[in-house]
C-alpha positions as CSV (number, residue, x, y, z in Angstrom):
1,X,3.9,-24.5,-8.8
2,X,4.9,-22.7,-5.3
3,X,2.0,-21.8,-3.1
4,X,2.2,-18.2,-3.3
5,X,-0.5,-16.1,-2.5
6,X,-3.4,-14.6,-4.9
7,X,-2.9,-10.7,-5.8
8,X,-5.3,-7.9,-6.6
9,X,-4.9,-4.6,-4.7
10,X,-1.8,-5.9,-3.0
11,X,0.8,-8.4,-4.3
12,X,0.4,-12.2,-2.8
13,X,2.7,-13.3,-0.7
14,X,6.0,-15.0,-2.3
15,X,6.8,-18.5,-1.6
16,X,10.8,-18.8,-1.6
17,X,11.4,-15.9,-3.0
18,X,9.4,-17.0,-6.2
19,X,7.0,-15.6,-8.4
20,X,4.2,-13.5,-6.9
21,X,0.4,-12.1,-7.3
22,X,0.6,-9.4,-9.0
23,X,-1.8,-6.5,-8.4
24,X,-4.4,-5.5,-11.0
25,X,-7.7,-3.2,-10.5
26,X,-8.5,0.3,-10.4
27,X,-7.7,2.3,-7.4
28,X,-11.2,4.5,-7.4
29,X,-13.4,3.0,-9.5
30,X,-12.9,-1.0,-8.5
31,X,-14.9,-3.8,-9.6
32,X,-12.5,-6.9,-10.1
33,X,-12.3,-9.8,-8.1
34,X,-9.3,-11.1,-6.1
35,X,-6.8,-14.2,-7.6
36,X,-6.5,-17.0,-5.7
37,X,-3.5,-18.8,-4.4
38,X,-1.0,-21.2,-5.7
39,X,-0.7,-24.6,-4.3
40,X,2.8,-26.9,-4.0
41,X,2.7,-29.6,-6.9
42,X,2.9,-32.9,-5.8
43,X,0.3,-32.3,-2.8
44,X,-2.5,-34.8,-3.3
45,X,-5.7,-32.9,-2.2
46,X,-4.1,-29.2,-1.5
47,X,-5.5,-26.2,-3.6
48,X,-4.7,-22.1,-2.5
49,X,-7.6,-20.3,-1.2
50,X,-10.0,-18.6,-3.8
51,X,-9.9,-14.7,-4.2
52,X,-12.6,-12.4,-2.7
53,X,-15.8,-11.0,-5.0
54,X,-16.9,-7.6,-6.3
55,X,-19.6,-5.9,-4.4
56,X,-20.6,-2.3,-5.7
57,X,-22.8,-0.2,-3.6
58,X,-25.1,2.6,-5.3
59,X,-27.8,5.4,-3.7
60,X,-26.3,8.4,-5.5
61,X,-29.2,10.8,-4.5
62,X,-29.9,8.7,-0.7
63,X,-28.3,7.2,2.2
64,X,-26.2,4.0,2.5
65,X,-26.0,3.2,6.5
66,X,-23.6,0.4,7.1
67,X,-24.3,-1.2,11.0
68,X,-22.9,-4.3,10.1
69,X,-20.2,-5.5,7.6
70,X,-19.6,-5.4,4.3
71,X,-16.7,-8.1,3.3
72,X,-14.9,-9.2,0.4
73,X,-12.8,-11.2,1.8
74,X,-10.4,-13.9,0.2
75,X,-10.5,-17.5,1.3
76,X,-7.7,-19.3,3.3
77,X,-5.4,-21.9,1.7
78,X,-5.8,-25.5,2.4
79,X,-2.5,-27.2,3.1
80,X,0.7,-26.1,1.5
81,X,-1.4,-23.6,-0.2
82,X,-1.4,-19.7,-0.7
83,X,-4.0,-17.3,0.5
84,X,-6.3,-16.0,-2.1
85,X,-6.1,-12.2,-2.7
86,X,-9.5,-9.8,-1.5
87,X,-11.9,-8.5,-3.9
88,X,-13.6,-5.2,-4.8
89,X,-16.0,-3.1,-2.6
90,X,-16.9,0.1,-4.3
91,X,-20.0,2.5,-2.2
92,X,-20.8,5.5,-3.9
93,X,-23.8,7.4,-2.3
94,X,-25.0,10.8,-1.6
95,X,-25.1,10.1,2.1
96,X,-23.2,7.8,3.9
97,X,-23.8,7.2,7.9
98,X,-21.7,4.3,9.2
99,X,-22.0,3.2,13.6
100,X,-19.1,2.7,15.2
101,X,-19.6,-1.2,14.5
102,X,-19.9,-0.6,10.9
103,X,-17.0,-2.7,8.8
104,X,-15.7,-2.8,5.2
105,X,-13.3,-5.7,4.4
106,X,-11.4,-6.7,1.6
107,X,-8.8,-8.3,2.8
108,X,-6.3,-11.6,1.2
109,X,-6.9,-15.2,3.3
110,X,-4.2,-16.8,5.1
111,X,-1.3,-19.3,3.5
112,X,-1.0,-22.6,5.2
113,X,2.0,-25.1,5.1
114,X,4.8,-22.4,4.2
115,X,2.2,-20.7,2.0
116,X,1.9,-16.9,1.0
117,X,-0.9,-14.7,2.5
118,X,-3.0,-13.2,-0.4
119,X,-2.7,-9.7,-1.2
120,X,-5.5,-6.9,0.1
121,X,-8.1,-6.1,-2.1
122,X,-9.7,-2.6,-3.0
123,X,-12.2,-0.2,-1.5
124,X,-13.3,2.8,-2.6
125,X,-16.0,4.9,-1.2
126,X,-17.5,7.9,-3.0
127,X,-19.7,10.4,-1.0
128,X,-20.7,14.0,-0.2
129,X,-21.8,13.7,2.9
130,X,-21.2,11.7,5.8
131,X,-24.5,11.7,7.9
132,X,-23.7,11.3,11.7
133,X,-20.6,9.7,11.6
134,X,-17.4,10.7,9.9
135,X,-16.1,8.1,7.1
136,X,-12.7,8.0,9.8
137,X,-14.7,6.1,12.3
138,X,-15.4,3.2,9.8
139,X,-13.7,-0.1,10.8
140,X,-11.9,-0.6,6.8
141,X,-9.7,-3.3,6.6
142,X,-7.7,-4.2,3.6
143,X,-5.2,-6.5,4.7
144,X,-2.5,-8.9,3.0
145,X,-3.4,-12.5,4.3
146,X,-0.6,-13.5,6.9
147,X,2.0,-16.2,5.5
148,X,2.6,-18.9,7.4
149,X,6.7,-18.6,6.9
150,X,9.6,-16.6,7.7
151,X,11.3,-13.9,5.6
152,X,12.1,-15.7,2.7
153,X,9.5,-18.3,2.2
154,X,5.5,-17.9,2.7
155,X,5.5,-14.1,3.3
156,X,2.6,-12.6,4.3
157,X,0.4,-10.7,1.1
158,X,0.5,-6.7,0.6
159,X,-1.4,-4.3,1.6
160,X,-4.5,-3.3,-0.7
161,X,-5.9,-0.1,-1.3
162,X,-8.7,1.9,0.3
163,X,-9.5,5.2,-1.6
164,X,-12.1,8.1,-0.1
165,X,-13.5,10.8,-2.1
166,X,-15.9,13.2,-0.7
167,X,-16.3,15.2,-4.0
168,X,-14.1,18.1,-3.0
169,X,-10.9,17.2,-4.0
170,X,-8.4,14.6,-5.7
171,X,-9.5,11.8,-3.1
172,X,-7.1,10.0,-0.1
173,X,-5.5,7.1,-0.4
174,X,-4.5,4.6,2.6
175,X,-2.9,1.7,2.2
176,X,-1.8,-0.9,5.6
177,X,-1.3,-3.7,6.7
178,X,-2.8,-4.3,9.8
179,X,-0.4,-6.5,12.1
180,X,1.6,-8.4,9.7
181,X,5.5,-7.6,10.2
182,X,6.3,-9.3,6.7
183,X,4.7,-7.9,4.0
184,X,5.1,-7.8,0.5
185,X,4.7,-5.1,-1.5
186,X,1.7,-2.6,-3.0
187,X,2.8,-2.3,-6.5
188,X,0.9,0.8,-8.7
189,X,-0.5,-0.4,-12.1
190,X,-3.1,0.6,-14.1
191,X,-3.0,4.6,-13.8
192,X,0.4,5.5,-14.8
193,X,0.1,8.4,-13.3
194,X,-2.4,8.7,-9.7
195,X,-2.5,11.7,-7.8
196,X,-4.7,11.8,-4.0
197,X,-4.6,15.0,-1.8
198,X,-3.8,12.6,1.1
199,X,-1.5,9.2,0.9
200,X,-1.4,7.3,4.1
201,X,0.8,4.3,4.3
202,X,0.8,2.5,7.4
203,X,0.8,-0.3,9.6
204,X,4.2,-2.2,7.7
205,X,2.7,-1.7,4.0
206,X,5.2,-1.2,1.5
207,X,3.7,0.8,-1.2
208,X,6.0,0.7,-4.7
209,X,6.4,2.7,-7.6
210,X,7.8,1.4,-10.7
211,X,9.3,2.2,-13.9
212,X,6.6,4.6,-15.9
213,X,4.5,5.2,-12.7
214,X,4.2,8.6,-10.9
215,X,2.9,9.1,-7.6
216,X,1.5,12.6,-7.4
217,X,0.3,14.2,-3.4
218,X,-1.9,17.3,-4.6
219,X,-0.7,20.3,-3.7
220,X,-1.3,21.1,0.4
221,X,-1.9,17.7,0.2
222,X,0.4,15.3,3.0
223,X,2.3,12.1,3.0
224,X,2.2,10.0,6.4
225,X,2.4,6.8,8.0
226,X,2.2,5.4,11.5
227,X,2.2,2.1,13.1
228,X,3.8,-0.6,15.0
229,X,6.1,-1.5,12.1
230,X,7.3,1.1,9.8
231,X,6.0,1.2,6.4
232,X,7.8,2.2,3.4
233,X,7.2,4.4,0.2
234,X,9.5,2.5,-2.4
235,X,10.1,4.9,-5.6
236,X,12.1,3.1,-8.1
237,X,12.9,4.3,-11.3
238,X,9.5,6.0,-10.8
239,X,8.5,9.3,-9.6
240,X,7.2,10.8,-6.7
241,X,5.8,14.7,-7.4
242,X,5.5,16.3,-4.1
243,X,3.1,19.4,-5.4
244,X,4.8,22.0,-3.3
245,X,8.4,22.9,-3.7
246,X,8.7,22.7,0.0
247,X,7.8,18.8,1.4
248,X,7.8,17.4,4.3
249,X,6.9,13.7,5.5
250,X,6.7,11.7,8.4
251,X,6.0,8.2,10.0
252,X,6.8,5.9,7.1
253,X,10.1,5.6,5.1
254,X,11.0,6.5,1.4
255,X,13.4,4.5,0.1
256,X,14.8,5.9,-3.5
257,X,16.8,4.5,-6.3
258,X,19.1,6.7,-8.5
259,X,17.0,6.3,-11.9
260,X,14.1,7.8,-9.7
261,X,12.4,11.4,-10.0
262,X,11.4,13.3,-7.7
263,X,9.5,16.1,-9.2
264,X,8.5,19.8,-8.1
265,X,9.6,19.8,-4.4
266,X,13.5,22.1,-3.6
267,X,13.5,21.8,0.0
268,X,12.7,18.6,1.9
269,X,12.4,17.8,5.4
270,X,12.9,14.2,6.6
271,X,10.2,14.2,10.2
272,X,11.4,12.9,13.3
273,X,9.8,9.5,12.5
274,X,10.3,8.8,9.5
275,X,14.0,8.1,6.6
276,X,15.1,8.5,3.3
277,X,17.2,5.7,2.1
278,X,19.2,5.9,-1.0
279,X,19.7,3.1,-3.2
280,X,22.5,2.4,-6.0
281,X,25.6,5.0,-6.3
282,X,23.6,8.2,-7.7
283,X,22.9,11.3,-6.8
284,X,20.3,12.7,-4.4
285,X,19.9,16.5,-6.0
286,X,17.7,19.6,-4.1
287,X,17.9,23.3,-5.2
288,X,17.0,23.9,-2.0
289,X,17.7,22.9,1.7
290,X,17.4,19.1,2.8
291,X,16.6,18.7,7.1
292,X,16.9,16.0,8.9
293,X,14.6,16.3,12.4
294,X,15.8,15.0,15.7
295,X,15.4,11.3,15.5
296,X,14.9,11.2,11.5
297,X,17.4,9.3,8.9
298,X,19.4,10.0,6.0
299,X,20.9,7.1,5.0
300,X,21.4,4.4,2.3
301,X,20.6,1.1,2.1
302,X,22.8,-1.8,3.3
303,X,25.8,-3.5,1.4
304,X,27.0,-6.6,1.1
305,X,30.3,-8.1,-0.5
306,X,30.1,-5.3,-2.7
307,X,29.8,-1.4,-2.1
308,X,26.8,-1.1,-4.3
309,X,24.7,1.8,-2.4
310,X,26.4,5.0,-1.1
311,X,24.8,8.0,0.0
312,X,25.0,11.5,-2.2
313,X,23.5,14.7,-1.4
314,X,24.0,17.7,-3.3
315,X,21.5,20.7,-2.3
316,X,21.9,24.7,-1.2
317,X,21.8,23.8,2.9
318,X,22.1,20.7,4.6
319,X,20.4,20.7,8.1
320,X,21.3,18.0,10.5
321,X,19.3,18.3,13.6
Protein backbone atom coordinates (compact mmCIF):
# COMPACT_ATOMS: atom_id res chain seq x y z
CA UNK A 1 0.00 0.00 0.00
CA UNK A 2 1.34 3.88 -0.25
CA UNK A 3 2.69 5.30 2.98
CA UNK A 4 0.12 7.72 3.65
CA UNK A 5 -0.43 9.18 6.85
CA UNK A 6 -2.92 7.99 9.82
CA UNK A 7 -6.14 10.30 10.18
CA UNK A 8 -8.35 11.18 13.03
CA UNK A 9 -9.12 14.91 13.62
CA UNK A 10 -7.33 15.85 10.45
CA UNK A 11 -6.94 13.75 7.22
CA UNK A 12 -3.26 11.99 6.89
CA UNK A 13 -1.17 13.07 4.59
CA UNK A 14 -1.59 11.62 0.83
CA UNK A 15 1.17 9.83 -0.76
CA UNK A 16 0.99 10.54 -4.70
CA UNK A 17 -2.00 11.79 -4.72
CA UNK A 18 -3.56 8.41 -3.33
CA UNK A 19 -5.87 7.42 -0.77
CA UNK A 20 -5.83 9.26 2.53
CA UNK A 21 -6.69 9.07 6.49
CA UNK A 22 -9.75 9.88 6.84
CA UNK A 23 -10.96 11.88 9.84
CA UNK A 24 -13.35 10.18 12.37
CA UNK A 25 -14.17 11.38 16.13
CA UNK A 26 -16.31 13.83 17.83
CA UNK A 27 -15.49 17.41 17.73
CA UNK A 28 -16.60 18.14 21.71
CA UNK A 29 -16.92 15.20 23.26
CA UNK A 30 -13.67 13.10 21.89
CA UNK A 31 -12.42 9.88 23.11
CA UNK A 32 -11.00 7.92 20.00
CA UNK A 33 -7.64 7.21 19.27
CA UNK A 34 -5.56 8.29 16.23
CA UNK A 35 -4.86 5.65 12.97
CA UNK A 36 -1.61 5.04 12.09
CA UNK A 37 0.31 5.28 8.93
CA UNK A 38 0.62 3.35 5.87
CA UNK A 39 3.85 1.85 4.78
CA UNK A 40 5.25 1.22 0.92
CA UNK A 41 4.90 -2.55 0.11
CA UNK A 42 7.87 -4.22 -0.79
CA UNK A 43 9.97 -2.44 2.17
CA UNK A 44 11.48 -5.15 4.22
CA UNK A 45 11.38 -3.85 7.86
CA UNK A 46 9.39 -0.38 7.25
CA UNK A 47 5.89 0.08 9.13
CA UNK A 48 3.98 3.87 9.45
CA UNK A 49 4.05 5.39 12.77
CA UNK A 50 1.13 4.30 15.28
CA UNK A 51 -1.69 6.88 16.15
CA UNK A 52 -1.82 8.83 19.40
CA UNK A 53 -4.12 7.57 22.66
CA UNK A 54 -7.22 8.90 24.39
CA UNK A 55 -6.69 10.75 27.53
CA UNK A 56 -9.87 12.21 29.29
CA UNK A 57 -9.54 14.54 32.13
CA UNK A 58 -12.45 14.91 34.86
CA UNK A 59 -12.81 17.33 38.27
CA UNK A 60 -16.27 18.62 37.40
CA UNK A 61 -16.77 20.32 40.80
CA UNK A 62 -12.48 21.19 41.34
CA UNK A 63 -9.51 22.33 39.71
CA UNK A 64 -7.41 20.74 36.95
CA UNK A 65 -3.88 22.87 36.87
CA UNK A 66 -1.82 21.81 33.92
CA UNK A 67 2.22 23.11 34.56
CA UNK A 68 3.42 20.64 32.42
CA UNK A 69 2.10 18.79 29.27
CA UNK A 70 -0.46 16.82 28.44
CA UNK A 71 0.27 14.91 24.93
CA UNK A 72 -1.31 12.63 22.63
CA UNK A 73 0.78 12.64 20.26
CA UNK A 74 1.12 10.17 17.18
CA UNK A 75 4.36 8.38 16.47
CA UNK A 76 6.73 9.06 13.51
CA UNK A 77 7.07 6.61 10.58
CA UNK A 78 9.96 4.46 10.16
CA UNK A 79 11.29 4.42 6.56
CA UNK A 80 9.01 4.95 3.63
CA UNK A 81 6.33 5.08 6.10
CA UNK A 82 3.39 7.60 6.97
CA UNK A 83 2.97 9.40 10.19
CA UNK A 84 0.38 8.14 12.46
CA UNK A 85 -2.59 10.49 13.14
CA UNK A 86 -2.94 12.28 17.09
CA UNK A 87 -5.31 10.99 19.49
CA UNK A 88 -7.98 12.36 21.93
CA UNK A 89 -7.55 14.75 24.95
CA UNK A 90 -10.82 15.66 26.44
CA UNK A 91 -10.51 18.13 30.15
CA UNK A 92 -13.66 18.95 31.49
CA UNK A 93 -13.45 20.66 35.03
CA UNK A 94 -15.05 23.20 36.98
CA UNK A 95 -11.85 25.12 37.26
CA UNK A 96 -9.10 25.13 35.03
CA UNK A 97 -5.74 27.18 35.82
CA UNK A 98 -3.04 26.49 33.18
CA UNK A 99 1.02 28.56 33.59
CA UNK A 100 2.26 29.86 30.77
CA UNK A 101 4.34 26.57 30.36
CA UNK A 102 1.31 24.53 30.48
CA UNK A 103 0.82 22.26 26.95
CA UNK A 104 -1.89 20.14 25.31
CA UNK A 105 -0.79 18.13 22.32
CA UNK A 106 -2.43 15.99 19.97
CA UNK A 107 -0.77 16.29 17.18
CA UNK A 108 0.02 13.45 13.82
CA UNK A 109 3.98 12.10 13.68
CA UNK A 110 6.12 12.80 10.93
CA UNK A 111 6.28 10.65 7.30
CA UNK A 112 9.73 9.50 6.43
CA UNK A 113 10.97 8.40 2.88
CA UNK A 114 8.20 10.35 0.75
CA UNK A 115 5.71 9.50 3.54
CA UNK A 116 2.49 11.50 4.62
CA UNK A 117 2.49 13.42 7.96
CA UNK A 118 -0.50 12.08 10.14
CA UNK A 119 -3.41 14.09 10.63
CA UNK A 120 -4.01 16.23 14.08
CA UNK A 121 -5.94 14.77 16.59
CA UNK A 122 -8.72 16.36 18.87
CA UNK A 123 -9.00 18.42 22.00
CA UNK A 124 -11.65 19.66 23.74
CA UNK A 125 -11.72 21.36 26.93
CA UNK A 126 -14.91 21.95 28.97
CA UNK A 127 -14.87 24.54 31.82
CA UNK A 128 -16.56 27.42 33.75
CA UNK A 129 -13.88 28.97 35.00
CA UNK A 130 -10.46 29.61 34.22
CA UNK A 131 -8.61 30.20 37.60
CA UNK A 132 -5.56 32.63 37.01
CA UNK A 133 -4.91 32.14 33.60
CA UNK A 134 -7.11 32.47 30.64
CA UNK A 135 -7.67 29.10 28.54
CA UNK A 136 -5.83 31.61 25.44
CA UNK A 137 -2.61 31.43 27.10
CA UNK A 138 -2.46 27.57 26.89
CA UNK A 139 0.31 26.21 24.58
CA UNK A 140 -2.54 23.70 22.41
CA UNK A 141 -1.16 22.15 19.61
CA UNK A 142 -2.98 19.96 17.11
CA UNK A 143 -0.89 19.65 14.31
CA UNK A 144 -0.81 17.42 10.99
CA UNK A 145 2.61 15.58 11.12
CA UNK A 146 4.95 17.26 8.33
CA UNK A 147 5.38 14.98 5.05
CA UNK A 148 8.57 14.43 4.04
CA UNK A 149 7.58 15.22 0.03
CA UNK A 150 6.59 17.86 -2.23
CA UNK A 151 3.14 18.84 -3.36
CA UNK A 152 2.07 15.83 -4.82
CA UNK A 153 3.65 13.06 -2.98
CA UNK A 154 4.15 12.73 1.00
CA UNK A 155 2.07 15.86 1.98
CA UNK A 156 2.09 16.94 5.25
CA UNK A 157 -1.37 15.59 7.56
CA UNK A 158 -4.38 18.14 8.37
CA UNK A 159 -5.03 20.09 10.91
CA UNK A 160 -7.05 18.57 13.88
CA UNK A 161 -9.43 20.13 15.93
CA UNK A 162 -9.39 21.93 19.32
CA UNK A 163 -12.85 22.91 20.72
CA UNK A 164 -13.37 25.36 24.00
CA UNK A 165 -16.53 25.55 25.90
CA UNK A 166 -16.85 27.72 28.84
CA UNK A 167 -20.59 26.82 29.43
CA UNK A 168 -21.93 30.05 28.10
CA UNK A 169 -22.44 29.51 24.67
CA UNK A 170 -22.17 27.11 21.54
CA UNK A 171 -18.30 26.62 22.14
CA UNK A 172 -15.11 27.89 19.65
CA UNK A 173 -13.58 26.01 17.37
CA UNK A 174 -9.80 26.43 16.13
CA UNK A 175 -8.37 24.42 13.81
CA UNK A 176 -4.24 25.07 12.46
CA UNK A 177 -1.64 23.90 11.32
CA UNK A 178 1.25 25.17 12.90
CA UNK A 179 4.16 25.69 10.26
CA UNK A 180 3.47 23.27 7.71
CA UNK A 181 2.96 25.05 4.12
CA UNK A 182 1.35 21.71 2.65
CA UNK A 183 -1.38 20.53 4.33
CA UNK A 184 -4.20 18.40 3.68
CA UNK A 185 -7.40 18.94 4.55
CA UNK A 186 -9.85 19.06 7.94
CA UNK A 187 -12.78 17.15 6.60
CA UNK A 188 -16.27 17.53 8.99
CA UNK A 189 -17.84 14.05 9.74
CA UNK A 190 -19.82 12.87 12.30
CA UNK A 191 -22.23 15.87 13.23
CA UNK A 192 -23.88 16.72 10.02
CA UNK A 193 -24.65 19.73 11.22
CA UNK A 194 -21.94 21.68 13.95
CA UNK A 195 -22.39 25.07 14.93
CA UNK A 196 -19.45 27.16 17.45
CA UNK A 197 -19.88 30.87 18.26
CA UNK A 198 -16.25 31.27 17.14
CA UNK A 199 -14.35 29.28 14.09
CA UNK A 200 -10.77 30.03 13.83
CA UNK A 201 -8.86 28.56 11.04
CA UNK A 202 -5.32 29.25 10.87
CA UNK A 203 -1.90 28.73 10.35
CA UNK A 204 -2.39 26.95 6.51
CA UNK A 205 -5.30 24.52 7.76
CA UNK A 206 -7.77 23.79 5.23
CA UNK A 207 -10.98 23.10 6.88
CA UNK A 208 -13.68 21.27 4.40
CA UNK A 209 -17.25 20.81 4.23
CA UNK A 210 -18.85 18.26 2.28
CA UNK A 211 -21.87 17.02 0.76
CA UNK A 212 -24.70 16.78 3.74
CA UNK A 213 -22.50 18.83 6.25
CA UNK A 214 -23.33 22.37 7.42
CA UNK A 215 -21.05 24.60 9.12
CA UNK A 216 -23.18 26.93 11.31
CA UNK A 217 -21.05 30.40 13.23
CA UNK A 218 -23.79 31.34 15.94
CA UNK A 219 -25.15 34.33 15.61
CA UNK A 220 -22.61 37.50 16.80
CA UNK A 221 -20.43 34.79 16.51
CA UNK A 222 -17.04 35.45 13.97
CA UNK A 223 -15.08 33.59 11.35
CA UNK A 224 -11.15 34.35 11.24
CA UNK A 225 -7.91 33.18 10.36
CA UNK A 226 -4.35 34.42 10.57
CA UNK A 227 -0.91 33.07 9.91
CA UNK A 228 2.07 32.79 7.90
CA UNK A 229 0.34 30.78 5.13
CA UNK A 230 -3.22 31.42 4.45
CA UNK A 231 -5.79 28.91 5.45
CA UNK A 232 -8.79 28.10 3.71
CA UNK A 233 -12.56 27.38 4.48
CA UNK A 234 -13.53 24.86 1.63
CA UNK A 235 -17.59 24.62 1.33
CA UNK A 236 -18.38 22.17 -1.25
CA UNK A 237 -21.66 21.07 -2.00
CA UNK A 238 -22.11 21.85 1.71
CA UNK A 239 -23.27 24.70 3.55
CA UNK A 240 -21.97 27.43 5.43
CA UNK A 241 -24.90 29.41 7.67
CA UNK A 242 -23.47 32.63 8.62
CA UNK A 243 -26.26 33.48 11.60
CA UNK A 244 -26.52 37.11 10.72
CA UNK A 245 -27.82 38.33 7.40
CA UNK A 246 -24.97 40.73 7.40
CA UNK A 247 -21.20 38.61 7.43
CA UNK A 248 -18.10 39.54 7.38
CA UNK A 249 -14.74 37.44 7.44
CA UNK A 250 -11.20 37.94 7.41
CA UNK A 251 -7.60 36.31 7.39
CA UNK A 252 -8.40 32.95 5.88
CA UNK A 253 -9.98 32.16 2.36
CA UNK A 254 -13.42 30.58 1.39
CA UNK A 255 -13.31 28.82 -1.44
CA UNK A 256 -17.12 27.82 -2.77
CA UNK A 257 -18.48 25.44 -5.32
CA UNK A 258 -21.75 26.16 -7.19
CA UNK A 259 -23.79 23.10 -5.54
CA UNK A 260 -22.93 24.92 -2.15
CA UNK A 261 -25.29 26.93 0.30
CA UNK A 262 -24.74 29.55 1.90
CA UNK A 263 -27.53 30.18 4.28
CA UNK A 264 -29.05 33.18 6.20
CA UNK A 265 -26.37 35.94 5.48
CA UNK A 266 -27.70 38.99 2.34
CA UNK A 267 -24.76 41.14 2.59
CA UNK A 268 -21.25 39.98 2.72
CA UNK A 269 -18.02 41.61 3.11
CA UNK A 270 -14.85 39.99 1.85
CA UNK A 271 -11.86 41.72 4.87
CA UNK A 272 -8.83 43.09 3.64
CA UNK A 273 -7.05 39.75 4.25
CA UNK A 274 -8.85 37.40 3.35
CA UNK A 275 -10.84 35.87 -0.60
CA UNK A 276 -13.69 34.27 -1.89
CA UNK A 277 -13.03 31.93 -4.68
CA UNK A 278 -15.62 30.51 -6.82
CA UNK A 279 -15.43 27.18 -8.14
CA UNK A 280 -17.42 25.50 -11.27
CA UNK A 281 -19.63 27.86 -13.67
CA UNK A 282 -22.55 28.77 -11.15
CA UNK A 283 -23.84 31.42 -9.62
CA UNK A 284 -22.76 33.37 -6.58
CA UNK A 285 -26.43 35.00 -5.43
CA UNK A 286 -26.82 37.85 -2.43
CA UNK A 287 -30.07 39.88 -1.75
CA UNK A 288 -28.02 42.24 -0.53
CA UNK A 289 -24.67 44.04 -1.05
CA UNK A 290 -21.33 42.06 -1.64
CA UNK A 291 -17.74 44.37 -0.54
CA UNK A 292 -14.65 43.66 -1.33
CA UNK A 293 -12.01 45.66 1.27
CA UNK A 294 -8.84 47.25 0.07
CA UNK A 295 -6.50 44.41 -0.47
CA UNK A 296 -9.35 41.55 -0.30
CA UNK A 297 -10.26 39.03 -3.44
CA UNK A 298 -13.18 38.11 -5.49
CA UNK A 299 -12.12 35.69 -7.66
CA UNK A 300 -12.33 32.11 -9.04
CA UNK A 301 -10.25 29.44 -9.08
CA UNK A 302 -7.68 28.69 -11.75
CA UNK A 303 -8.36 26.94 -15.30
CA UNK A 304 -6.59 24.84 -17.19
CA UNK A 305 -7.16 23.49 -20.91
CA UNK A 306 -10.59 23.94 -20.26
CA UNK A 307 -12.62 27.04 -18.92
CA UNK A 308 -14.22 25.15 -16.10
CA UNK A 309 -14.49 27.98 -13.27
CA UNK A 310 -15.84 31.53 -14.02
CA UNK A 311 -16.78 33.98 -11.72
CA UNK A 312 -20.77 35.07 -11.26
CA UNK A 313 -22.12 37.53 -8.98
CA UNK A 314 -25.57 38.62 -8.88
CA UNK A 315 -26.57 40.76 -5.61
CA UNK A 316 -28.41 44.39 -5.00
CA UNK A 317 -24.78 46.47 -4.74
CA UNK A 318 -21.39 45.46 -5.66
CA UNK A 319 -18.71 47.35 -3.70
CA UNK A 320 -15.17 47.25 -4.98
CA UNK A 321 -12.92 48.99 -2.76
Amino acid sequence: SSSDGGGHGGNGGDYESGSTGDTYGDVEQPTTIGASGAHQDGYTGCRGGSGGGAVKLSALSGTITVAGTISADGNNSDSWGGGGAGGSVWIEAGTVDVTETGTVTSSGGNGNSTGGGGGGGRIAIHYTDTGTNAVSSWDLQAYGGPGSGSSTEGRDGGAGTIFLDDGTGQGDLVVGNGSNDNSNRTTQVTTASQTFDNITVKDGADYYVGSGYTLVVASGGSLTGSGTYQPTLTIDAGTLDTGVTSFSFSGVDIDYDSDSTLATVQDLTIGSDAAFRSYDTGTLSLSGTVTVQSGGTLTHADNSTAQTNVLTVSADAIDIQ
